[in-house]
C-alpha positions, 0 to 999 in steps of 0.5 A: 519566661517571655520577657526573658527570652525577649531580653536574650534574643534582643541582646543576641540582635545587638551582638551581631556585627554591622557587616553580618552578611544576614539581616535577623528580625524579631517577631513575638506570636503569642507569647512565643519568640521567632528569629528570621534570617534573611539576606541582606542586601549588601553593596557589592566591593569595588574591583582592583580592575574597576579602581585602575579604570577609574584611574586611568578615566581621570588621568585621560581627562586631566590630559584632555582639558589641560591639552584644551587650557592651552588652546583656550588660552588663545581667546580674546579674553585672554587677549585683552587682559595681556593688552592691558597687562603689557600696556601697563607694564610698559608704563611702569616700565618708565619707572622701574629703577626709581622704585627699585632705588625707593624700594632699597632705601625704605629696606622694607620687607615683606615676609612670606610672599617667596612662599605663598608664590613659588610653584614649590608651594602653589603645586602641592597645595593644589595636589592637597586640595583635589585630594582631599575634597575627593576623599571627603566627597565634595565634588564642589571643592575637588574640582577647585583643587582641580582647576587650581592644579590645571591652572599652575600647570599653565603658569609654569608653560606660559611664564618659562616660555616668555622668560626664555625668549625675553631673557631679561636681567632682574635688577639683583643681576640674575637671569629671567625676570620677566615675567614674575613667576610668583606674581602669575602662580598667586594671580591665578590661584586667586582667579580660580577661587574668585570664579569657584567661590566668588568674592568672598574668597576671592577679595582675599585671594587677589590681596594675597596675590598682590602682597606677593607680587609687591614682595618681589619688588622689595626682595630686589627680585623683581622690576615692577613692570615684571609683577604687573605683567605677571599678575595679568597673565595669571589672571589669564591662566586662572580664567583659561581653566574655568572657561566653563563658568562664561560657556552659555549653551544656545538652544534653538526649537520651534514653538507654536505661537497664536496664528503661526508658529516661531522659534524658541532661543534658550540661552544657559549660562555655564558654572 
């Protein structure tokens, strides 16, 4: 009879849902079976008010580091690699009709790179990515999608102002060449994954970016010196975002030392 009731009562303890709000255990005292209802603790359910909060903490934060990417864009980093950017475009700038004329006799074509470098891909790949790391928890792989979106969003600034005030004629007689626009849209994301991830997945991404820009060339969409200067400012806007991987926080403190006393510095690297 024991066994018997043993058998009902664990198959009872087995029916109970899992979101029971009472948490039943099973004591056997002398033959005899006892259920105990307790409370269960159980986490209580997020708010429509606490998810509009949330909502609204991330939109404010999104617009106060994209409102500093475009102050930090003014650095001497950012300095340097338009330097050698615009230095080397100038020096390919010699050459951009021959290589034109090459790059129409060869006929050669390079699929996939108008995809992989328009922002109508770039964008919504970055949206993707944020999304879905932060539905699946990853707060590591969100803030890449983050700063992949951060990052195409300096692209789109910083390459329709210099195409505005440059205004110059691509080689297909179209408007607004310089710079590329896919070159700076694959550079950056190729930036952002090699400070994310670093070159393993960067190695990958800066080959892609290059492919890209050279599809340009050969799609007659581009001179070469547009793309040179293109990659470099994407390389700029890529790195602008994710400053905080080169940012070292400096600490200074007083420290007792044999017979005196001294200053201790504590330099930390940022990432």
């Amino acid at each position: 009879m024991a066994c018997a009731l043993t058998a009902a009562a664990v198959g009872a303890l087995t029916a109970i849902p899992v979101s029971a709000q009472t948490q039943t255990t099973l004591s056997n005292v002398e033959g005899a079976v006892r259920v105990d209802a307790t409370p269960a603790l159980v986490a209580p359910r997020a708010s429509a008010s606490d998810d509009d909060a949330s909502t609204a903490n991330g939109v404010t934060r999104l617009a106060r580091d994209v409102l500093g990417d475009y102050a930090h864009f003014f650095s001497v980093e950012t300095a340097v690699w338009l330097g050698v950017g615009g230095g080397a475009a100038l020096i390919v700038h010699q050459s951009d009709e021959s290589i034109r004329d090459a790059a129409l006799d060869a006929n050669t074509t390079l699929p996939g790179g108008e995809v992989y470098g328009s922002q109508y891909f770039q964008i919504p790949a970055a949206i993707a990515w944020w999304a879905i790391a932060g539905a699946a928890g990853s707060q590591r792989h969100a803030e890449t999608g983050r700063d992949l979106f951060r990052a195409q969003i300096a692209v789109a600034s910083w390459t329709y102002a210099i195409k505005l005030a440059t205004q110059r004629t691509r080689p297909n007689g179209d408007p607004r060449s310089f710079p590329s626009g896919h070159a700076t849209a694959s550079f950056a994301t190729a930036a952002v994954l090699e400070d994310h991830y670093g070159w393993k997945v960067g190695v990958p991404a800066f080959l892609a970016a290059a492919y890209t820009a050279a599809s340009r060339v050969t799609a007659n969409q581009h001179w070469t010196s547009d793309v040179v200067f293109g990659a470099a400012l994407g390389v700029a806007c890529g790195r602008t975002v994710t400053i905080k991987f080169r940012e070292s926080r400096i600490s200074i403190a007083p420290a007792p030392v044999p017979g005196g006393a001294g200053v201790l510095v504590n330099v930390v690297s940022g990432g």
